[in-house]
N, C-alpha and C positions, 0 to 999 in steps of 0.2 A: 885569593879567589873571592868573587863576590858572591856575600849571602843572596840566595835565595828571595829573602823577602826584600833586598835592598833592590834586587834584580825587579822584580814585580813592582815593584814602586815607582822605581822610574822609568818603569815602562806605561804604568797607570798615568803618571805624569805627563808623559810624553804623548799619549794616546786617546788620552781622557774626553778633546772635544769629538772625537772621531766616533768614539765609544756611545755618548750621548745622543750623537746624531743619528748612529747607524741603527742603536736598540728604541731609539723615540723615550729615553727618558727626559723624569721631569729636572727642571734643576730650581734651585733655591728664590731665582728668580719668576720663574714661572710660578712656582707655589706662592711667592709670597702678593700675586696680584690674581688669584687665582677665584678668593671673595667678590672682586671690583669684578671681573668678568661675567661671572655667574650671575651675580647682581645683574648687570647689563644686560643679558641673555634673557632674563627671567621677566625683564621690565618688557623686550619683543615680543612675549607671546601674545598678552589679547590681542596685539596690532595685527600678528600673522592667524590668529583666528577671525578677527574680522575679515582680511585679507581673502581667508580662505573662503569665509561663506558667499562673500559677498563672488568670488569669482567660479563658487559652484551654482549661486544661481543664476550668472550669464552663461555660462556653459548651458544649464539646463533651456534657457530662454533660446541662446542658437540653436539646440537641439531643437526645438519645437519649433522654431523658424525651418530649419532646413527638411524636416519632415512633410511641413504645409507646403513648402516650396516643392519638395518631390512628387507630393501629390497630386500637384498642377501640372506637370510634365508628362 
């Protein structure tokens, strides 16, 4: 009869990419470029903070166009 732990093991084996996919774990791959990502990530921000101000002050600028515009109407 097979042990117990032999049984679980080659079931882990057998099941293992299933298991990673299903629970969203990391694998040894992902951690080990996981520095280089972050890095990358970290170097986007001031671009999406400019990004950001720059398109809350057209937002605000149509806002105040569309206000003058409704008060012509």
């Amino acid at each position: 009869m097979i042990g117990l732990n032999t049984y679980l093991n080659a079931y882990m084996d057998r099941r293992m990419e299933a298991i990673v996919s299903e629970w969203d774990l990391s694998t040894g791959a992902d951690l080990a470029a996981f520095t280089e990502r972050l890095y990358a990530l970290e170097q986007e921000i001031p671009r999406l903070k400019t990004f950001e101000h720059e398109a809350s002050d057209k937002l605000t600028e149509l806002e105040n166009r569309a206000t003058r515009l409704n008060g012509r109407i």
